[in-house]
C-alpha positions as CSV (number, residue, x, y, z in Angstrom):
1,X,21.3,8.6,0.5
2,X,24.8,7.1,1.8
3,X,27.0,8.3,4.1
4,X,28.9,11.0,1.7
5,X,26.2,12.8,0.1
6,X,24.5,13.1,3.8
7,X,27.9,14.9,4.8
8,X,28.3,17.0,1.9
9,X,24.0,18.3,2.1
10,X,24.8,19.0,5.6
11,X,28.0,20.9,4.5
12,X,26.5,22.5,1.6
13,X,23.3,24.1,3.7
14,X,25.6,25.3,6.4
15,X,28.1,26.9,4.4
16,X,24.8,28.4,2.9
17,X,23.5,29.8,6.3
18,X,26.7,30.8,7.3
19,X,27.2,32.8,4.0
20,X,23.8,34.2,4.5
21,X,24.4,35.5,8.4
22,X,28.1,37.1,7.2
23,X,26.5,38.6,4.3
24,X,23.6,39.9,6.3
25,X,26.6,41.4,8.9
26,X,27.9,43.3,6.4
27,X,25.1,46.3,7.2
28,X,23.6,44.9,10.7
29,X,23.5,47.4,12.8
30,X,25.9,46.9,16.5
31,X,23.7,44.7,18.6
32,X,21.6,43.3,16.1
33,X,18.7,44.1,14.5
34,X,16.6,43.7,17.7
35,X,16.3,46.5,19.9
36,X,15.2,44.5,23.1
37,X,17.6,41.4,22.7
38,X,15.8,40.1,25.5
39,X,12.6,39.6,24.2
40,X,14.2,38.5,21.0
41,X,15.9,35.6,22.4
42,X,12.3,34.5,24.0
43,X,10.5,34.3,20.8
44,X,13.4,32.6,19.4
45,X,13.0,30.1,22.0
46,X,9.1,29.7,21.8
47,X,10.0,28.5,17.9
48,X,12.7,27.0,18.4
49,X,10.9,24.7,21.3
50,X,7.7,24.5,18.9
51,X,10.0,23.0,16.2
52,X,11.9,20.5,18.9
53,X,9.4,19.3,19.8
54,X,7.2,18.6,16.8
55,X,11.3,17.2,15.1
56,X,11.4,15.0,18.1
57,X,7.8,13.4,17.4
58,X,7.8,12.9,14.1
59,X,11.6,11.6,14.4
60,X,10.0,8.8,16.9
61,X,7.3,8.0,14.6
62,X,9.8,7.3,11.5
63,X,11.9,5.6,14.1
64,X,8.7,3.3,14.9
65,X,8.5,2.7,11.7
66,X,12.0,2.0,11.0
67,X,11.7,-0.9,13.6
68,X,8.9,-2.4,12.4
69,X,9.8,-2.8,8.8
70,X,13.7,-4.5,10.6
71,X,11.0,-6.7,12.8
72,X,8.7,-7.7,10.0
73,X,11.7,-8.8,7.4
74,X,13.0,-10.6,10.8
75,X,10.1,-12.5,11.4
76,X,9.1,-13.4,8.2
77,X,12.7,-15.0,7.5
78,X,12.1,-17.3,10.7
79,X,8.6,-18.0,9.6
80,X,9.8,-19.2,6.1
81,X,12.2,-21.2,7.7
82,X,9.8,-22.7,10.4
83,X,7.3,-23.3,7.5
84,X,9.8,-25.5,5.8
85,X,10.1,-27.6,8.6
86,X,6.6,-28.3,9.3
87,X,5.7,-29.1,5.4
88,X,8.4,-32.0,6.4
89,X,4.9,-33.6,8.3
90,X,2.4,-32.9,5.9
91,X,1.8,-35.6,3.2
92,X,5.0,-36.2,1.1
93,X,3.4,-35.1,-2.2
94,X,2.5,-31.9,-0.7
95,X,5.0,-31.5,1.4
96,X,8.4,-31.6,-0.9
97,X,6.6,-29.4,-3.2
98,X,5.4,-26.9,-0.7
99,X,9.6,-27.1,0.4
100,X,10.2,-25.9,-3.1
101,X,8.2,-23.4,-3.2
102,X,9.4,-21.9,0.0
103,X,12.8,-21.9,-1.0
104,X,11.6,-19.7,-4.2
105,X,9.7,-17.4,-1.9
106,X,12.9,-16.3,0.1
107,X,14.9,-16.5,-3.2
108,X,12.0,-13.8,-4.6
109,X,12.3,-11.4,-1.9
110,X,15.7,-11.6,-1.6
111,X,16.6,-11.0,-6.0
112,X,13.3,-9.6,-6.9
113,X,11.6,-7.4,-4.1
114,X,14.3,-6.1,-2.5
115,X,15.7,-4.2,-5.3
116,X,12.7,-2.7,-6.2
117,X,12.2,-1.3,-2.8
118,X,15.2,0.1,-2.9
119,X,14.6,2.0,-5.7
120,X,11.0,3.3,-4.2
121,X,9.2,1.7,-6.9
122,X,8.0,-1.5,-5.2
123,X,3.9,-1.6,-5.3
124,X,3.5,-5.7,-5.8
125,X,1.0,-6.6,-2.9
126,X,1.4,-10.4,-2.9
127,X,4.5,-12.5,-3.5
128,X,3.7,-15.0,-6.7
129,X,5.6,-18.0,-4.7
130,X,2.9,-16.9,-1.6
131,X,0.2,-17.6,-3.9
132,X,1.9,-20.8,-5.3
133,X,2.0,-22.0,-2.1
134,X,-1.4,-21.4,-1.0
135,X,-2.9,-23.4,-4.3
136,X,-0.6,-26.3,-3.3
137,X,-1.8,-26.4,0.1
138,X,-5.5,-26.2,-1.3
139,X,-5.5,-29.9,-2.3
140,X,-4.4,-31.3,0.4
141,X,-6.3,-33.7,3.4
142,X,-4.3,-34.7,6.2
143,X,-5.2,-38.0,7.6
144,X,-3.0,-38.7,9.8
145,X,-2.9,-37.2,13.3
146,X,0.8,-35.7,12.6
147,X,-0.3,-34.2,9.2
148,X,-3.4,-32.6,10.9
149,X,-1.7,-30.8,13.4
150,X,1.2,-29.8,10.3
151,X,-1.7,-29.0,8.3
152,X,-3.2,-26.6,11.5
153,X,0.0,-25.3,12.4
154,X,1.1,-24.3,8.7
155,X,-2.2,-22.6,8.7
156,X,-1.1,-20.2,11.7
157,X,2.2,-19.8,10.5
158,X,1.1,-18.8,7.0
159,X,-1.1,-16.2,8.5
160,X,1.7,-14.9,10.5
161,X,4.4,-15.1,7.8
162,X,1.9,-12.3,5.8
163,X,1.3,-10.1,8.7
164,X,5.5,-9.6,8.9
165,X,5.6,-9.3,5.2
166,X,3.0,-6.4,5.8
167,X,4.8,-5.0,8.2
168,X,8.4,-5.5,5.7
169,X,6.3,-3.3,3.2
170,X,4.7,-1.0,5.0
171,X,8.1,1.0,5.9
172,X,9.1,0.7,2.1
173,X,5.8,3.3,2.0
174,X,7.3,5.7,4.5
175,X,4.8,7.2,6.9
176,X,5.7,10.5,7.1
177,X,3.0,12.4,4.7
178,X,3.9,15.5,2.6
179,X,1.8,18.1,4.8
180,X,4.3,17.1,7.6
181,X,7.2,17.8,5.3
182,X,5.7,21.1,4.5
183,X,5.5,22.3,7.8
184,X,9.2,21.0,8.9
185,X,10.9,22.2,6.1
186,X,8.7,25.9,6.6
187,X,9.8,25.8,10.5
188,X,13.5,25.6,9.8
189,X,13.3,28.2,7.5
190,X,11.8,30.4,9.4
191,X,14.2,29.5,12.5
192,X,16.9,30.5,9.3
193,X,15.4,33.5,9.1
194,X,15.0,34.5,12.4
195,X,18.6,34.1,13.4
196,X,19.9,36.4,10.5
197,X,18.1,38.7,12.7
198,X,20.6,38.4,14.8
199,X,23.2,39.3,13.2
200,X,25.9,42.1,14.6
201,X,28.0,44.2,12.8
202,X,30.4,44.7,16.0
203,X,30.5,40.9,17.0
204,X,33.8,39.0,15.1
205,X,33.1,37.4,12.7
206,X,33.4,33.3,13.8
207,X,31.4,34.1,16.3
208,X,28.3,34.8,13.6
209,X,29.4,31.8,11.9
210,X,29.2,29.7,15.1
211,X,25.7,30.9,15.7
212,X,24.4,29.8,12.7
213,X,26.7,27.4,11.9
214,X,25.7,25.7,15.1
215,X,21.8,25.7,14.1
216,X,22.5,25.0,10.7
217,X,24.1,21.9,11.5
218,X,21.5,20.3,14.2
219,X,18.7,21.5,12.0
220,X,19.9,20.3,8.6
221,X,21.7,16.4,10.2
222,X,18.1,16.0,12.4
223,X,16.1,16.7,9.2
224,X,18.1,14.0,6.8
225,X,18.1,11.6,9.9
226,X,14.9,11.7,9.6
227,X,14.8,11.5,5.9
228,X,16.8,8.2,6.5
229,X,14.3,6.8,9.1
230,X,11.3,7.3,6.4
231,X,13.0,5.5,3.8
232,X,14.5,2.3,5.4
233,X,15.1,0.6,1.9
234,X,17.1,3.3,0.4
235,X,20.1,1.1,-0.3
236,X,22.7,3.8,1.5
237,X,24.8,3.3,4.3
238,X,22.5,2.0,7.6
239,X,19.6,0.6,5.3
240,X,17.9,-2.4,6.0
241,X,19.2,-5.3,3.8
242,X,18.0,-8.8,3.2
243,X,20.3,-10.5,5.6
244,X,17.8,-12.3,7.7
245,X,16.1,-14.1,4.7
246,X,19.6,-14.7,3.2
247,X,20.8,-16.3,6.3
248,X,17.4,-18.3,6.0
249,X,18.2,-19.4,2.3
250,X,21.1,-21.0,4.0
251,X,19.3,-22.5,7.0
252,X,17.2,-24.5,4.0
253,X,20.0,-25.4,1.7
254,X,21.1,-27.3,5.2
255,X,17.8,-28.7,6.1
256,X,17.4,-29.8,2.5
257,X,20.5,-31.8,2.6
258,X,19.6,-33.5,6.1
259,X,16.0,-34.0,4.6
260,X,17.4,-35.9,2.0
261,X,14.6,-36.7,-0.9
262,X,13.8,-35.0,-3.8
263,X,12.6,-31.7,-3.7
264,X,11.8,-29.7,-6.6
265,X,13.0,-26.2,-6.6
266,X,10.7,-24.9,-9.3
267,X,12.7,-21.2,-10.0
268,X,16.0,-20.4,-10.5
269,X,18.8,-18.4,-8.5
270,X,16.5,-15.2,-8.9
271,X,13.4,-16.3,-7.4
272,X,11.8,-16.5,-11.3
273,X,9.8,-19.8,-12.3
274,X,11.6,-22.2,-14.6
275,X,10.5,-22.8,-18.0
């Protein structure tokens, strides 16, 4: 959801409620419908606290999650990169090739995966370059006291590398499950309700509209904030983007060219294997 349509749902359901209270005015009695307006306001602030504070949980827990996914696509850039430069000290064989195939791991996510989680419909586990690389490491005995410390360190770093990929995919899931939904969209509606309730004949007008204008507004912008935290793919404004592994694609084509050598990049500009 960009920037626009978020305005224009937050307009739309506010104009809605406000529509609703004036309407509702039209017969209200003076004072409201409530006979002790005391009392009134104190059960309106026992649900409207209830809701806060369940809104302000759940909105820390997509906001958790929200970092994570930002951290894990983060980390997993700098591993590929730090990856590439220790295959530079495994056995030259090995090593060029496993450079290749690094470079089409970044190209992958950047061209392949990333659009699909944009569109929601990602559900590939493994990348096929993380597998490539793991069959070409399979082969290989270090003999050499450099390579065997590469060969040790690579290990590690793989092991890493997957556990920020996890955490990269796990947001793409969202975390917030469809029971929680239920009972956040049936607490605003019910805090919807219970305003109209307040509604008063012999009070002007704008000030109805402010009342549940005001509520309308908080409820409605906290609820697609939320929305937005859940879904940190979702290719609108504020979404997380593949900038870290694109600046890493460019970190390689760099170390490539100091490396010198040939190394084989076995997929083209979209990540996809030649031939």
């Amino acid at each position: 959801m960009d920037l626009l349509w978020a305005f224009l749902l937050v307009g739309a359901v506010s104009a809605a409620a406000i529509g609703a209270m004036l309407f509702v005015r039209r017969t209200a009695p003076e004072g409201s419908y409530f006979e002790d307006g005391d009392r009134a306001s104190g059960v309106f602030g026992v649900l409207a606290t209830g809701f806060a504070v369940l809104l302000g949980f759940v909105v820390f827990l997509a906001f958790a999650n929200y970092d994570a996914s930002r951290a894990g696509a983060e980390a997993e850039s700098r591993l590929v990169a730090q990856q590439f430069e220790t295959a530079q000290f495994l056995p030259a064989a090995a090593g060029g090739q496993l450079s290749g195939e690094l470079v089409c791991y970044a190209r992958a996510v950047v061209e392949q995966e990333w659009p699909r989680m944009e569109s929601g419909d990602f559900t590939q586990a493994t990348n096929p370059w993380g597998v490539a690389l793991f069959r070409t490491l399979g082969p290989v005995d270090p003999q050499r006291p450099a390579e065997q410390a590469a060969y040790s360190k690579w290990l590690d770093q793989t092991s890493d590398r997957e556990q920020a990929r996890a955490d990269r995919l796990h947001g793409a899931e969202g975390v917030i499950p469809p029971p929680l939904w239920i009972v956040l969209f049936l607490s605003a509606f019910v805090l919807f309700a219970y305003i109209l309730f307040f509604a008063d004949s012999g009070e002007r007008r704008k000030v109805q509209a402010m009342l549940m204008g005001g509520v309308a507004v908080v409820i409605t912008s906290t609820m697609v904030l939320l929305w937005f935290l859940d879904n940190p793919y979702h290719g609108g404004f504020g979404a997380l983007e593949p900038t870290a592994m694109e600046r890493t694609l460019g970190i390689l084509a760099e170390e490539i060219a100091i490396v010198g050598g040939d190394i084989p990049i076995p997929c083209d500009e979209q990540g996809a294997p030649r031939g």
